[in-house]
C-alpha positions in Angstrom: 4.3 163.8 74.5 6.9 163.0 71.7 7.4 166.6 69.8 8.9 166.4 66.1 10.4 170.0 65.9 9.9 170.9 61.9 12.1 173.1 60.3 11.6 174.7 56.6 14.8 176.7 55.7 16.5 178.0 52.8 19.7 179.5 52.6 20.3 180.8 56.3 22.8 178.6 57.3 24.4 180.7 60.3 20.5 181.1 61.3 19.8 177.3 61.0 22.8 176.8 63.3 21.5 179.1 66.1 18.3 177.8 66.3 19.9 174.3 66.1 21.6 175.1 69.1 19.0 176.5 71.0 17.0 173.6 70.4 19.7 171.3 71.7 19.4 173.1 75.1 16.0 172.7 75.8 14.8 172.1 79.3 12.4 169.4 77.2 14.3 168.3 74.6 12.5 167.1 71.5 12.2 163.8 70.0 13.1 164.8 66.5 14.3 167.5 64.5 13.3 167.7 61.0 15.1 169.8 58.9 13.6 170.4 54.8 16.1 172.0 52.6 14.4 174.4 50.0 17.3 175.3 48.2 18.2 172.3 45.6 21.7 172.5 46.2 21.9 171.3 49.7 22.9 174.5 51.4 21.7 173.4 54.8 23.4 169.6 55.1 26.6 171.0 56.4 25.0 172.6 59.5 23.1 169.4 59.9 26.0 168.1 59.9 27.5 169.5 62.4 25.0 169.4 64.7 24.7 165.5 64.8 28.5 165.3 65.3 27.4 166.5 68.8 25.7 163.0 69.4 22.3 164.8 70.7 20.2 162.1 72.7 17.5 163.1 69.7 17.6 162.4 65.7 18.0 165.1 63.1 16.2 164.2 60.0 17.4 166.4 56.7 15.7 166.2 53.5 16.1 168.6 50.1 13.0 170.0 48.3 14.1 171.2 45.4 11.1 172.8 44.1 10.5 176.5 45.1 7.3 175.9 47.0 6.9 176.7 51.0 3.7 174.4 50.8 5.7 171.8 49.4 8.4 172.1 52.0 6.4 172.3 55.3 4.2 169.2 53.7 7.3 167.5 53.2 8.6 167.9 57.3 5.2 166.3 58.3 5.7 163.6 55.9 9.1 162.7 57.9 7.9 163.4 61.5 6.9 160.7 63.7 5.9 162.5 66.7 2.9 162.6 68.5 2.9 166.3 68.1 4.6 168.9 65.7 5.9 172.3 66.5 7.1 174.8 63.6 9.5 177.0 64.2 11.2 179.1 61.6 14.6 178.9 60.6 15.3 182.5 61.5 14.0 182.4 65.0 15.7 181.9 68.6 14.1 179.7 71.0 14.8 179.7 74.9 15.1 176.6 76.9 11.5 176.6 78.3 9.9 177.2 74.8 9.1 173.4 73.9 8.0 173.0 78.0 5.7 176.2 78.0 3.8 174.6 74.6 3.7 170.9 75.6 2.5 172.4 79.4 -0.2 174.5 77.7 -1.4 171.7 75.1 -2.3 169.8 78.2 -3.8 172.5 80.6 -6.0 173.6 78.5 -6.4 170.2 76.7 -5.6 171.5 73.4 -5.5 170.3 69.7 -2.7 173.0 69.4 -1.2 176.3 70.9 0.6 179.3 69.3 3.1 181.2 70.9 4.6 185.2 70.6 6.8 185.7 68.1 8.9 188.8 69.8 11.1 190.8 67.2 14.9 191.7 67.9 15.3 194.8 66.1 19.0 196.4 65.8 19.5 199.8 67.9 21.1 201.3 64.6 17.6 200.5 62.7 16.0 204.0 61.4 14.3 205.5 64.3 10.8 206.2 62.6 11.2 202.1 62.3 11.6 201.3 65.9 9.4 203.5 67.1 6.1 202.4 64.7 6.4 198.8 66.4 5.8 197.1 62.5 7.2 193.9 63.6 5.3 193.2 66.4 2.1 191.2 66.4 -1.2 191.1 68.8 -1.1 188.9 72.0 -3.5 188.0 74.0 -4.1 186.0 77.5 -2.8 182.6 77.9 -5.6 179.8 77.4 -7.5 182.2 75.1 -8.9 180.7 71.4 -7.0 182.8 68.8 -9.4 184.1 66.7 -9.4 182.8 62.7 -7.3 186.3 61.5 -4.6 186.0 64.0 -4.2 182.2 62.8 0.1 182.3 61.7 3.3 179.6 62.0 6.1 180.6 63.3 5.8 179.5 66.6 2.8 177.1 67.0 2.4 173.4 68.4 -0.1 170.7 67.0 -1.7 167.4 67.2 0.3 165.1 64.4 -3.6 163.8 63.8 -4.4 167.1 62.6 -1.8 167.0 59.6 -3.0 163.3 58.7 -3.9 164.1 55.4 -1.7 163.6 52.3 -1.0 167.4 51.4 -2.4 169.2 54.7 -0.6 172.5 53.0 -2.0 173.8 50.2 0.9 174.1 46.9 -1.5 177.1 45.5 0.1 178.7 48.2 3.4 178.0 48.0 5.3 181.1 46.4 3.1 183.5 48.1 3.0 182.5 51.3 -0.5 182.3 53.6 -0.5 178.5 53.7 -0.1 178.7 57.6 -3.1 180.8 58.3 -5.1 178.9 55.2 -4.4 175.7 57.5 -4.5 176.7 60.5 -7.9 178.2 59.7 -8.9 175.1 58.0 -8.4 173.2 61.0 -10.5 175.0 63.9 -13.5 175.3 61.0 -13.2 171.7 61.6 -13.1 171.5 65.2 -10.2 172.0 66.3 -9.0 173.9 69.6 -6.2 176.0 69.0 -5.1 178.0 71.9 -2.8 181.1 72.9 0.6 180.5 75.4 1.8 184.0 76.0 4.7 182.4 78.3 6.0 180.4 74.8 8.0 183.2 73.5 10.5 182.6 70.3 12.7 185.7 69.4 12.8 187.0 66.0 15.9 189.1 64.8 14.9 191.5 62.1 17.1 191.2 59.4 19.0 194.5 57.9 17.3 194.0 54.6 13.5 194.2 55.9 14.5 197.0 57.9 13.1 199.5 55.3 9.8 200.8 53.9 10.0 198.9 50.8 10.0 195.5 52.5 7.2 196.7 54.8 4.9 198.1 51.9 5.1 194.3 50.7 5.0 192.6 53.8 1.3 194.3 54.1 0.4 194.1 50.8 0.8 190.2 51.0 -1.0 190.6 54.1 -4.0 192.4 52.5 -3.9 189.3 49.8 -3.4 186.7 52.4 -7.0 187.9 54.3 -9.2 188.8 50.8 -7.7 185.0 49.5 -8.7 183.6 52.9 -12.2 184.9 53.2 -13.1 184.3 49.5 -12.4 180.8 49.8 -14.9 181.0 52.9 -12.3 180.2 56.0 -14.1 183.4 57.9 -17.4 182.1 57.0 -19.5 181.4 54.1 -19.1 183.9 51.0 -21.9 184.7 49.5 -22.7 187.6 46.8 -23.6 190.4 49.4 -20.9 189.0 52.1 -18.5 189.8 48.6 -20.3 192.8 48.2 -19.7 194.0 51.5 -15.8 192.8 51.5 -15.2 195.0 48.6 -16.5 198.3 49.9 -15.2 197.8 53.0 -11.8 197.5 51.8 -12.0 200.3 49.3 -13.5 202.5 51.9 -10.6 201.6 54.3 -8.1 202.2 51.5 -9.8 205.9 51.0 -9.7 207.0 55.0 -5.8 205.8 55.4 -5.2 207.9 52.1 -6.6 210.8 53.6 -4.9 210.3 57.0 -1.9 209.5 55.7 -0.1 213.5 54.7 -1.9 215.3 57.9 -0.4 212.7 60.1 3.3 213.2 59.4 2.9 215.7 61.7 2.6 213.4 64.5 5.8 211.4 62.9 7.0 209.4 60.4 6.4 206.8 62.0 2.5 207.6 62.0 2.5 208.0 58.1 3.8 204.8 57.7 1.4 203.1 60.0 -1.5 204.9 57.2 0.6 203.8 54.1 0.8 200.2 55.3 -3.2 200.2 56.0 -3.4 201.7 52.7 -1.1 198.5 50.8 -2.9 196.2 53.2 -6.3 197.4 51.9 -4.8 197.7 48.1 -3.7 193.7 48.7 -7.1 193.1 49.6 -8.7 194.4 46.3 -6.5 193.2 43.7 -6.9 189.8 44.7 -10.1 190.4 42.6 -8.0 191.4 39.6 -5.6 188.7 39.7 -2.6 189.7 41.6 -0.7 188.0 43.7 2.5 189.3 45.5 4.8 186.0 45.2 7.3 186.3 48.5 8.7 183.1 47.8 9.4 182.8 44.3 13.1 183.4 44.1 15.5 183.4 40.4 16.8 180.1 39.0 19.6 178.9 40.3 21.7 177.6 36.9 24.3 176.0 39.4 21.6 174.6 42.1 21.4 170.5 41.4 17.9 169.2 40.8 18.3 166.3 43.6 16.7 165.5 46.8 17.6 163.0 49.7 16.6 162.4 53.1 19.3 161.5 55.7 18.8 160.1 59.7 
C-alpha cells in the first residue's frame, strides 16, 4: 500500500513544520508528501525546504495555487500524487506515529474503499471556561469498522482509494471559498458505492487556535455548517429532493430554529455553556434556511494580497 500524504495549507508555516515532522516519524512512513501552497506568494516553500534537507527516505512534492479556492487546492494534491492511496490531513493537525499504520490496517481489515479517523481537539487550559466545558470542538465517534453515515462524511483525517479521485476535478470549485467540498465528495462517493469506514484507533490532534476560541468564530463555524447540510441535501447527496422532501426540509429547520430560540434564555441557568449549545443550533438552523435566499458564509475567501506574486510551480 503506497500512501501519498496530501497536504492543503495556507500561511501556517510553524503548523506545516509540526505536522511535517510528525509525518517523518511515522512507524509507516509514507511514500509521498504533497504539499499545495494556497497563498500565491510561496509562504510554505521555506518549510518544504527544510524538511527535504533532512534527506527523508520519501519525496516531498510542493506546488503553489494561487487562486483562493480550497477546491482548487485539494484537486491540485491529487493531481500530483502517485500513490495507490491518499490520506488528507490538515495542515493544522498533529499526527502520532501509528496514524498512517492504524488507517492502512483498517483499509484492509475491513476491505475498505476508505476510512476516517477522530479528529481530537487540543484546547488551551487558559481558554474561557464556558468554552471548555460545552465540548464545541469535538465531533461524534463511533466503533471501529462501522459505515459512517452520509452527515458525518468530513476531511481532516480520512484515507482513500487513489481510484476514487480519478476524475479530472473530483472537488467541486463551487465550493471552494465556502468550504463543504469534503463532505460534498465524500458523499458523492459512497452514493456511488463506495465503502467508507470509521478507525476510532487513527486519532490526529487538533490544537484550537486562540482566535476560534470565541463565540463569534463558533456562531460561524455552525452557521456554515447549517449551509454545508441544506447545500448537500438540495443537491440530493441524502437522497433524492423532491417538492415535499423540500417542503419538509424547510419546516423542519424553521421549527428547529424556533425550539433552540425558546430554550436558549431559560437554559443559562444551567450555564453558559448550555446557552451556547442553543445559539449554535439556532445559527446552524439559520444556515440551513438562508441557503434558500442566497447566502452563503464564504470561510475561505480571504483580502487581496497587493504584494502576493501571481505564480505557481511544482518542485520534487
Amino acid at each position: 500500500m503506497n500512501i501519498s500524504v496530501c497536504i492543503a495549507t495556507y500561511r501556517r508555516a510553524d503548523r506545516l513544520q509540526a505536522l511535517l515532522g510528525d509525518l517523518s516519524e511515522q512507524e509507516r512512513p509514507p511514500f509521498e508528501i504533497v504539499v499545495v501552497d494556497n497563498d500565491a506568494s510561496g509562504s510554505a516553500r521555506a518549510v518544504v525546504e527544510r524538511e527535504r534537507r533532512r534527506r527523508l527516505p520519501y519525496r516531498i512534492l510542493y506546488a503553489v495555487q494561487p487562486e483562493q479556492n480550497i477546491s482548487l487546492t485539494r484537486n491540485r494534491s491529487v493531481e500530483l500524487a502517485s500513490g495507490d492511496w491518499l490520506a488528507f490531513i490538515d495542515d493544522d493537525e498533529r499526527a502520532p506515529a501509528k496514524w498512517l499504520t492504524q488507517l492502512s490496517e483498517a483499509a484492509n481489515w475491513y476491505t475498505a474503499d476508505g476510512v476516517l479517523g477522530p479528529v481530537v481537539p487540543i484546547v488551551a487550559d487558559n481558554a474561557p471556561r464556558w468554552i471548555r466545558r460545552g465540548r464545541f470542538y469535538h465531533w461524534p465517534r463511533m466503533r471501529s469498522g462501522e459505515s459512517v453515515p452520509g452527515n458525518r462524511l468530513r476531511f481532516g483525517n480520512v484515507l482513500l482509494r487513489a481510484k476514487l479521485l480519478a476524475c479530472a476535478a473530483p472537488f467541486d470549485p463551487a465550493y471552494g471559498l465556502t468550504g463543504g467540498e469534503d463532505g460534498d465528495l465524500l458523499t458523492r462517493l459512497t452514493n456511488g458505492g463506495a465503502q467508507i469506514v470509521w478507525c476510532d484507533e487513527a486519532i490526529v490532534h487538533e490544537p484550537v487556535e486562540s482566535g476560534r476560541l470565541s463565540l463569534r468564530w463558533l456562531l460561524r463555524r455552525a452557521l456554515r455548517g447549517g449551509q454545508d447540510f441544506a447545500r448537500h441535501t438540495l443537491a440530493g447527496r441524502y437522497g433524492p429532493m423532491t417538492a415535499l422532501r423540500r417542503a419538509i426540509f424547510v419546516t423542519r429547520a424553521g421549527m428547529q430554529l424556533l425550539v433552540a430560540a425558546v430554550l436558549m434564555l431559560p437554559s443559562c441557568m444551567l450555564g453558559r455553556h448550555r446557552a451556547v449549545y442553543w445559539l449554535l443550533k439556532a445559527a446552524a438552523n439559520t444556515g440551513k434556511l438562508s441557503v434558500f435566499w442566497g447566502c452563503h458564509y464564504r470561510e475561505y475567501a480571504r483580502p487581496p494580497d497587493a504584494a502576493a506574486s501571481q505564480r505557481a510551480g511544482v518542485s520534487a
